[in-house]
C-alpha positions as CSV (number, residue, x, y, z in Angstrom):
1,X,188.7,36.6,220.4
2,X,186.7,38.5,222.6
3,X,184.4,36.4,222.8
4,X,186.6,33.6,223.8
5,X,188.2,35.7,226.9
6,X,184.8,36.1,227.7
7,X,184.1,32.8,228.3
8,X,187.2,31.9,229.7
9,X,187.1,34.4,232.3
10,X,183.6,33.4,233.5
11,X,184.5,29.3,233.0
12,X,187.5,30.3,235.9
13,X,184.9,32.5,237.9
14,X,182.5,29.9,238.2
15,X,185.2,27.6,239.5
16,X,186.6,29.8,242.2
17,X,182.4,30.3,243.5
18,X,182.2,26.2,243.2
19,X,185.6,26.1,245.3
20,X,184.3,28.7,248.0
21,X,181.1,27.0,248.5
22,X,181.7,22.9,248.9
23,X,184.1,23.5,252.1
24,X,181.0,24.9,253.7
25,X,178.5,22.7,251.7
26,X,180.7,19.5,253.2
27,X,180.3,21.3,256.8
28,X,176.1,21.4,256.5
29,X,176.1,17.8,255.2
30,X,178.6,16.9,258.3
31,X,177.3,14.0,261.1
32,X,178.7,13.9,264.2
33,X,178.7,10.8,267.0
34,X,176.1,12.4,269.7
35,X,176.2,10.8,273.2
36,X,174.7,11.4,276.7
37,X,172.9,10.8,279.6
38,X,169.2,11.5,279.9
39,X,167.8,12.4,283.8
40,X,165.2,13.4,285.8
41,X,165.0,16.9,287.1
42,X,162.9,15.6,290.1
43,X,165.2,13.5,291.8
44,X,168.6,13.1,289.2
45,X,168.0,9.2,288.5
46,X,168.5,8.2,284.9
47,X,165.3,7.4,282.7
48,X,165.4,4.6,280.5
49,X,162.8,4.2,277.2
50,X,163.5,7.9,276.7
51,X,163.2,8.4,272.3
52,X,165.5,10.4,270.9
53,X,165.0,11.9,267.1
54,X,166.8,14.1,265.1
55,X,164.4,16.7,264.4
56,X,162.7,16.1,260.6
57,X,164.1,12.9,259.7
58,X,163.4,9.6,260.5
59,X,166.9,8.9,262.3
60,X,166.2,8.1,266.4
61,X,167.2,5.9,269.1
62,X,166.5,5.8,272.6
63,X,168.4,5.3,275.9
64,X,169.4,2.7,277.7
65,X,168.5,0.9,281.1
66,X,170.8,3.3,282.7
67,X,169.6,6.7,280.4
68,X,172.5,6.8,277.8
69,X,172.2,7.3,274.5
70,X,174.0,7.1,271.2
71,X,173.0,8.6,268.0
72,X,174.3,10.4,264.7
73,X,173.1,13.7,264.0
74,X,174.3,16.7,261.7
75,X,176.6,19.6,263.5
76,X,173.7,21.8,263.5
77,X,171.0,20.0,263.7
78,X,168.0,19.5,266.7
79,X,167.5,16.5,268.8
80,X,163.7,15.9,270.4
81,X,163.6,14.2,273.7
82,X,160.5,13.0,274.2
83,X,159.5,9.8,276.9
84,X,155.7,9.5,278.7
85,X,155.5,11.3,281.6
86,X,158.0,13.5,281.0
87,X,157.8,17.2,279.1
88,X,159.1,16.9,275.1
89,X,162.5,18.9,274.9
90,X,164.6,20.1,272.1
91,X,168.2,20.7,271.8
92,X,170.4,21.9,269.2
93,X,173.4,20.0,268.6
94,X,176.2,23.1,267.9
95,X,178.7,20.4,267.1
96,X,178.7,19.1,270.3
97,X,179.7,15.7,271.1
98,X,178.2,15.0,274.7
99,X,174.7,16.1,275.4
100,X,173.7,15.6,279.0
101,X,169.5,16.9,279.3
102,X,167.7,17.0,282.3
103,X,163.3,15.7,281.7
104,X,161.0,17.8,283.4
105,X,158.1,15.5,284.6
106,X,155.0,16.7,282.5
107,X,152.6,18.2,285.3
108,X,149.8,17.8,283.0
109,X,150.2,13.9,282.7
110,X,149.9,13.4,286.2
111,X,147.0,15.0,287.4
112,X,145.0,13.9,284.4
113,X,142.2,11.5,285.4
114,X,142.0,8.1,285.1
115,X,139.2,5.4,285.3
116,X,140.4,2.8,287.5
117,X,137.6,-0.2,288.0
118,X,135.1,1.8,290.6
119,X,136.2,4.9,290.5
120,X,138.8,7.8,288.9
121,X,142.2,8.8,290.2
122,X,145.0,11.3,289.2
123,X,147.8,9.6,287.8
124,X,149.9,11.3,290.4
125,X,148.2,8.9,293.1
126,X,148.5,5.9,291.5
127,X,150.5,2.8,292.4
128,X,149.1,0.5,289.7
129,X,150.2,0.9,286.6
130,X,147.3,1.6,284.1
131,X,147.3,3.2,280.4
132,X,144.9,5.7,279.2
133,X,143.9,7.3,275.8
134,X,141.6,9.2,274.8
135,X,138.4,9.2,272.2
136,X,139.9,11.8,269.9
137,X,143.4,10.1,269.5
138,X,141.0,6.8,268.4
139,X,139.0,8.7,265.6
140,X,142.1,10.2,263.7
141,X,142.3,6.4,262.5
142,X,139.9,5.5,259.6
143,X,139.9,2.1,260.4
144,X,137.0,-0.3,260.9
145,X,137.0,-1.4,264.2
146,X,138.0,-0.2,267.5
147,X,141.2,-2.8,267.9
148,X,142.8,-1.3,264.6
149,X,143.0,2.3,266.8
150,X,144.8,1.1,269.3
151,X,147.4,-0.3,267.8
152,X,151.1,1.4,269.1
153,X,149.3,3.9,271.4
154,X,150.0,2.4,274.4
155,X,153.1,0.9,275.9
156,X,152.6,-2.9,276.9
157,X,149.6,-3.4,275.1
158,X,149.8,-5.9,272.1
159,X,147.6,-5.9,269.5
160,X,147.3,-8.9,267.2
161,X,145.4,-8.5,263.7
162,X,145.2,-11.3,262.2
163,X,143.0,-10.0,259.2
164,X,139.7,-10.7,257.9
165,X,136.5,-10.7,256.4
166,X,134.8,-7.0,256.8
167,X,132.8,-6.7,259.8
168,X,134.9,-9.8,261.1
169,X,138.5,-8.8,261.6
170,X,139.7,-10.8,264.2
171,X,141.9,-9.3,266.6
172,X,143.6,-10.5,269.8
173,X,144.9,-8.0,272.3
174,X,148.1,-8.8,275.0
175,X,148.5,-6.9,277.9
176,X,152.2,-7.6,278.7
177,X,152.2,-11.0,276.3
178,X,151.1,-13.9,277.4
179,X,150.0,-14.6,281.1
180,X,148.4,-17.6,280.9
181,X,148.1,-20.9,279.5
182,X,145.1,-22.6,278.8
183,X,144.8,-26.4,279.0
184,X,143.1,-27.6,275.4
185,X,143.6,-31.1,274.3
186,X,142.7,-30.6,270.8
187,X,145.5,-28.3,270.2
188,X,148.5,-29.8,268.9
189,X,150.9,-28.2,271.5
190,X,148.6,-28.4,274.8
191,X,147.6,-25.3,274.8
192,X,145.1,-22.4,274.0
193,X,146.8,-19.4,273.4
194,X,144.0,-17.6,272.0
195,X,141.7,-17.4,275.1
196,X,144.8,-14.7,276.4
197,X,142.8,-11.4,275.8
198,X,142.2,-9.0,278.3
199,X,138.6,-8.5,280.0
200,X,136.5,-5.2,278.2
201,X,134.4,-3.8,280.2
202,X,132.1,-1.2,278.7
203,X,130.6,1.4,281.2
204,X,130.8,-1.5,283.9
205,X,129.2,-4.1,281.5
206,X,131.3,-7.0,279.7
207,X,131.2,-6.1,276.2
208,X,133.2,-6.9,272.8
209,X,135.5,-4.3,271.6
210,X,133.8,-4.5,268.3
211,X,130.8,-4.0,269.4
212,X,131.0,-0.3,270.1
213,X,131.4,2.8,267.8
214,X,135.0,4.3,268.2
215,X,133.1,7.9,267.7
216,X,131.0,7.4,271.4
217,X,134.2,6.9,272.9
218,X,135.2,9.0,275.8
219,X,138.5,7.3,276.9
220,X,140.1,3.5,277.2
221,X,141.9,2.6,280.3
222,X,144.2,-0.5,280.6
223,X,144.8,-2.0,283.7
224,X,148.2,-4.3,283.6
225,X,149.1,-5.8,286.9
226,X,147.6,-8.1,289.6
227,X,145.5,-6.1,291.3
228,X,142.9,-5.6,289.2
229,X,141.9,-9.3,290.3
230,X,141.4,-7.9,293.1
231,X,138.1,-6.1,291.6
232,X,137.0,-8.0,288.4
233,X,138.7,-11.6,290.1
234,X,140.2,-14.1,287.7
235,X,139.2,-12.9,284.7
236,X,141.5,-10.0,285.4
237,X,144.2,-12.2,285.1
238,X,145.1,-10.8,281.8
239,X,144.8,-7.2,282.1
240,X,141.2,-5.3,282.1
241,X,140.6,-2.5,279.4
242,X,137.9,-0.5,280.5
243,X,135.9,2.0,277.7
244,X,133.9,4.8,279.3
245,X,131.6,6.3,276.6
246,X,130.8,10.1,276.2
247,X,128.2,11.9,278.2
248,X,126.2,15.6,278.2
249,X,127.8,18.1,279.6
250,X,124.7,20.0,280.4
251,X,124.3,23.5,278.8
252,X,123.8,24.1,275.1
253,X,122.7,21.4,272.9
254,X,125.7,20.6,270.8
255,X,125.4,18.9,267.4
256,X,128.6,16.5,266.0
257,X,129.2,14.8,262.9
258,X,132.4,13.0,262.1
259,X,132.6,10.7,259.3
260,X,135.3,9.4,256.6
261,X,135.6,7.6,253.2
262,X,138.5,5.3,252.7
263,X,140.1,3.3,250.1
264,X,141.4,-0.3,251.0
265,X,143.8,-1.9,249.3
266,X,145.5,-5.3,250.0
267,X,149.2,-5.1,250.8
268,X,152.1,-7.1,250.2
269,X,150.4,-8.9,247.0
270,X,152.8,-11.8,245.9
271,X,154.6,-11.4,243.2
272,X,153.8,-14.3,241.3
273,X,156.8,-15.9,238.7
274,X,156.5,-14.5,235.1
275,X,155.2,-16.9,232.8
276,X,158.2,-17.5,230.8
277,X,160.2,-18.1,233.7
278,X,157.5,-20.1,235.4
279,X,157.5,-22.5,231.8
280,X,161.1,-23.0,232.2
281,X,161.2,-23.7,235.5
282,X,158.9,-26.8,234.5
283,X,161.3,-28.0,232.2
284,X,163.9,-28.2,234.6
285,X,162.0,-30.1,237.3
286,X,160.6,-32.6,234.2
287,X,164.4,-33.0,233.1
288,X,165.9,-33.3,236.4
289,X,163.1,-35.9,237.4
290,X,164.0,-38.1,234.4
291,X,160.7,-37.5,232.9
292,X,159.5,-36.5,229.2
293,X,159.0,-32.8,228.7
294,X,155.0,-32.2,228.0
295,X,154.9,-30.7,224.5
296,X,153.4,-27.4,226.7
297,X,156.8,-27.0,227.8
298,X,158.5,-27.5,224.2
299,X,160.5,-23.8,223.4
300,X,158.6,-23.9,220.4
301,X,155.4,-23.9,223.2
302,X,157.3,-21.3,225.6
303,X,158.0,-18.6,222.7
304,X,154.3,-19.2,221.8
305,X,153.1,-17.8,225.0
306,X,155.3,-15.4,225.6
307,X,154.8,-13.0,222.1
308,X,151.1,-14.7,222.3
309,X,148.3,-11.5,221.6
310,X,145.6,-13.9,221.8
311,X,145.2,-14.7,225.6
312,X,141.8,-16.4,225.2
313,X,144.1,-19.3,223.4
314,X,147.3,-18.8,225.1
315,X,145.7,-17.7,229.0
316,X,148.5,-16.3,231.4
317,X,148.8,-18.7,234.3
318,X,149.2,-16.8,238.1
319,X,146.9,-14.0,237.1
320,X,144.5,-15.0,240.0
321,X,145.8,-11.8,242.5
322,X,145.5,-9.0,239.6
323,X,141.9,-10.8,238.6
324,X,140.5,-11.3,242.1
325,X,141.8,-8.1,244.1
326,X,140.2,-4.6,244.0
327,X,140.3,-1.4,244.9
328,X,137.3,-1.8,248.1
329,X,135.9,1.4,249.2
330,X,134.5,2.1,253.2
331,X,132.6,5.1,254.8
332,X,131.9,5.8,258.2
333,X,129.2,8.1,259.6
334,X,128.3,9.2,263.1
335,X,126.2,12.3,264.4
336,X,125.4,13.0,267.8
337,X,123.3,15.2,269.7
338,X,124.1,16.4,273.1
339,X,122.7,18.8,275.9
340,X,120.5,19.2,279.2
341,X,120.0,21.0,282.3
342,X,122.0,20.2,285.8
343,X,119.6,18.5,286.8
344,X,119.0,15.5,283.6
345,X,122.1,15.6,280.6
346,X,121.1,13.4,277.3
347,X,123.5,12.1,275.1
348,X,121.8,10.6,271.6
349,X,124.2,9.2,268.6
350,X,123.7,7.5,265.7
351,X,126.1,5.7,263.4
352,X,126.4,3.7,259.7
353,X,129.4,2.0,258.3
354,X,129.8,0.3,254.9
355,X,132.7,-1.6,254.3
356,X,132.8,-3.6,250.9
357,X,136.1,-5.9,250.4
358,X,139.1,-6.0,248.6
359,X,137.6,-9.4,247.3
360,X,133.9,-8.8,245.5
361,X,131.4,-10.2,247.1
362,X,132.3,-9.4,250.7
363,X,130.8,-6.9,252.6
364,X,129.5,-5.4,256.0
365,X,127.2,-2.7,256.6
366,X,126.5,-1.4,260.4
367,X,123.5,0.6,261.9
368,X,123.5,1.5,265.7
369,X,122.6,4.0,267.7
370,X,123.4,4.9,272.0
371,X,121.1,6.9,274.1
372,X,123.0,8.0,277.5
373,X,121.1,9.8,279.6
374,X,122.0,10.9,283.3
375,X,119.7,12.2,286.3
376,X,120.5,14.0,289.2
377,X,117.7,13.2,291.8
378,X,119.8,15.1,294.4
379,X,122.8,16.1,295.4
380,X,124.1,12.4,296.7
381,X,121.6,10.3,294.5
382,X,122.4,10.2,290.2
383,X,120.7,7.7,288.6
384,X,122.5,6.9,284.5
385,X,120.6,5.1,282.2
386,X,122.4,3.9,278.9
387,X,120.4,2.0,276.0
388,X,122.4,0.6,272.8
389,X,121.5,-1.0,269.9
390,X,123.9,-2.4,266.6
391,X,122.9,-4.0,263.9
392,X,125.5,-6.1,261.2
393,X,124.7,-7.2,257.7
394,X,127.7,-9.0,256.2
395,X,128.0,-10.9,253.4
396,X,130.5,-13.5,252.1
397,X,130.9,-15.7,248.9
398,X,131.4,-19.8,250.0
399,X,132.2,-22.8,247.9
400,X,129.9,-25.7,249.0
401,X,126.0,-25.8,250.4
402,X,127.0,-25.9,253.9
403,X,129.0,-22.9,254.0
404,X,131.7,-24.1,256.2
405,X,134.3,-23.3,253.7
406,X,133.7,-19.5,253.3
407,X,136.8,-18.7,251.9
408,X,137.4,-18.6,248.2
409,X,140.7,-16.6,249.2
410,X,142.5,-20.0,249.3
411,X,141.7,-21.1,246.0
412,X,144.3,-18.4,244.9
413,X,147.4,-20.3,245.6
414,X,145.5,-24.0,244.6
415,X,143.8,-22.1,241.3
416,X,144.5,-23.5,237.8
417,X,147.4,-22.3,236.3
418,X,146.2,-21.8,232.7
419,X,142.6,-21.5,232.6
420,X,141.0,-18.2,231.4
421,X,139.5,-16.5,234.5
422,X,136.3,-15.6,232.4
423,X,135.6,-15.7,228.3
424,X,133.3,-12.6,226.9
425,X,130.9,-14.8,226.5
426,X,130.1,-14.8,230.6
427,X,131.5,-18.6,230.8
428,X,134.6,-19.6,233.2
429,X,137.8,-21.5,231.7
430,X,138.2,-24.9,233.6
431,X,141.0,-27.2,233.4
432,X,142.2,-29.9,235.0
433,X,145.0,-28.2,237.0
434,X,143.4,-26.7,239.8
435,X,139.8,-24.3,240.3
436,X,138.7,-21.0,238.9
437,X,138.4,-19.0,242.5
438,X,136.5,-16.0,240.2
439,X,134.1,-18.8,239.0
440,X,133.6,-19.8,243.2
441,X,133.7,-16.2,243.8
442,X,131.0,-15.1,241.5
443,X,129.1,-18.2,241.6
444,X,129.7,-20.6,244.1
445,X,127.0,-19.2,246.4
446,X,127.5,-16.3,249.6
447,X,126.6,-16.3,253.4
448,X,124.5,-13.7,254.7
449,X,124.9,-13.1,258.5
450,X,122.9,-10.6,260.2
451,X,123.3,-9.8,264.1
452,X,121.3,-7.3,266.5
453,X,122.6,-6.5,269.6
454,X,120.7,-5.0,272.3
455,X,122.0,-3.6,275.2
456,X,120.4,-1.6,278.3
457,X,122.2,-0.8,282.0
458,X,120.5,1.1,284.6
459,X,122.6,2.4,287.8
460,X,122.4,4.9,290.2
């Protein structure tokens, strides 16, 4: 009986503690409709492009042409204001309805320097609009190429890629979309879209983004309007990146390494039908055809192949995506050494890549090295001498002698559907239905392409 009472009394206890706590557990969990107006503390006027987050979640917007906002956000929780140009600012919410904020412009924005055709500027002086990042925001990206890194680092700046072989990814960058049409009568619509990419200039030399190791990388400038014709002439027409590369400092030698090892793996795989599905299906477009079901397609046939443990007899047709793609591994190594005296600054760095494929068989291995080296013959006379050398090894599987059809990729979706990929014996099921892209793949031949690029400027 005791023991009952007991239990009773703590059953109600525990009750009255549940009935305490969910009032205030419903007031945490509480959102509220946020709005406002987002300003300049310099001169009042609203900012537009302004993002507004709550603080640890993935909930934001961002204001309007004419700096208002509208966002949901817990009682107590913490919106960040952050927009370029402008100092990041945090608010707490207290329940409020209306937030009005006031952006402080960020003072270290504007006088930054940035490389503007002939010369540097502060950004405070500028009246052309130009973008800039930096060499260090690059390198946090283990990616293979310089385009990759810039991707959603800088406002107007489109970068396209369209995928690839390793070593080749091919990549198209927009400076404020498309500014110009090309005339091309082989193109079905008129025109060449492709020839839209902005000029890259390399330490004053015309160069291929590609070409040049994200690790010597001292900044990237972008400059977006029309008067950067007015320096590099037409071919400005669609925006200019300019790359400066790093240089000594002078002082003590200084000794970097920065490298990486990566894992690629291919995203958003089909997901191919499921075989009995896939069988059925068949019936339905022989029956609704008025045709005679192929005794493959018989239930007798489809039950066979489904509870079938014997796959060498009864293959699994679509398999070509879990056979062909891998797990492809890629490193990157750079190491640099730096130093000098005022009077001559030497900058030496060498780098290696290996990227294999997510497809075996493909494959690109990089050697380079840069050698920047300043003088200062006097006080008005500096005399910079830059030497650069890459070398590219890539490899790629074809189908046919000539090697104009390097791409056994496409077999995947014109394969066979119920051919074994590859017996124990080392031989390749065939059938009449299609090819055996691992049979291509593995046997059908490869393309070796090797390129060496040297490179030299002398200016004082």
């Amino acid at each position: 009986m005791f023991q009952n009472l007991s239990r009773n009394a703590l059953l109600s206890r525990g009750l009255l503690i549940a009935a305490l706590l969910l009032p205030g557990l419903g007031a945490f969990a509480q959102n509220i409709a946020v709005k406002g107006t987002v300003t300049s503390a310099t001169d009042n006027g609203s900012v537009p492009g302004v993002n507004i987050v709550v603080k640890n979640t993935l909930t934001g917007t961002s204001t309007d042409a004419d700096g208002k906002y509208e966002i949901n956000a817990p009682s107590n929780g913490i919106l960040v204001f952050s927009g370029i140009g402008y100092v990041t600012q945090e608010v707490a919410v207290n329940g409020r309805a209306t937030i009005d904020i006031k952006l402080a412009a960020d003072t270290k924005q504007l006088e930054e320097v940035v490389v503007v055709g002939y010369g540097t500027q502060k950004r405070n002086a500028l009246t052309n609009s130009v973008s800039q990042i930096s060499g260090e925001a690059i390198t946090k990206r283990p990616v293979s190429n310089i385009q990759q890194s810039m991707q959603g680092l800088m406002p107007g700046v489109t970068v396209l890629d369209q995928g690839g072989s390793p070593g080749k990814s091919n990549t198209n960058i927009r400076v404020r979309g498309i500014t110009t049409f090309n005339i091309n009568g082989s193109s079905t619509s008129g025109y060449d879209l492709g020839k839209n990419d902005a000029l890259v200039i390399v330490d004053g030399i015309e160069q291929r983004l590609s070409d040049i190791n994200p690790d010597d990388i001292e900044s990237i400038s972008v400059l977006k309007d029309a008067s950067s014709t007015a320096i590099y002439g037409s071919r400005a027409t669609n925006g200019v990146i300019l790359v400066t590369t790093k240089r000594a400092k002078g002082g003590k030698v200084q000794v970097d390494y920065h490298g990486y090892y990566a894992v690629q793996k291919s995203n958003n795989v089909p997901k191919m039908m499921g075989i009995e599905a896939y069988m059925r299906e068949q019936v339905a477009a022989y029956t609704n055809a008025g045709l005679a079901v192929p005794a493959r397609f018989t239930e007798e046939s489809i039950q066979a192949y489904v509870h079938a443990t014997d796959r060498e007899k009864y293959p699994m047709p679509n398999t070509w995506f879990e056979t062909m793609l891998r797990s492809a591994p890629q490193q990157n190594h750079t190491i640099s050494v730096a130093g000098g005296t005022d009077m001559i600054r030497t900058r030496l760095s060498a780098r290696f890549q290996d990227q294999q494929g997510v497809i075996a068989g493909y494959s690109n291995k990089i050697g380079e090295f840069r050698l920047n080296t300043d003088y200062n013959v006097s006080k008005r006379i500096r005399v910079s001498g830059d030497i650069n050398y890459r070398y590219a090894r890539a490899l790629n599987p074809t189908v046919n002698n000539s090697g104009q059809n390097p791409q056994p990729l496409n077999h995947f979706f014109h394969g066979t559907l119920w051919a074994v990929p590859k017996y124990p014996d080392g031989t390749y099921g065939l059938s009449t239905q299609g090819n055996n892209p691992l049979m291509f793949n593995e046997i059908g031949g490869a393309v070796k392409t090797s390129d060496g690029l040297p490179g030299g400027l002398c200016q004082g």
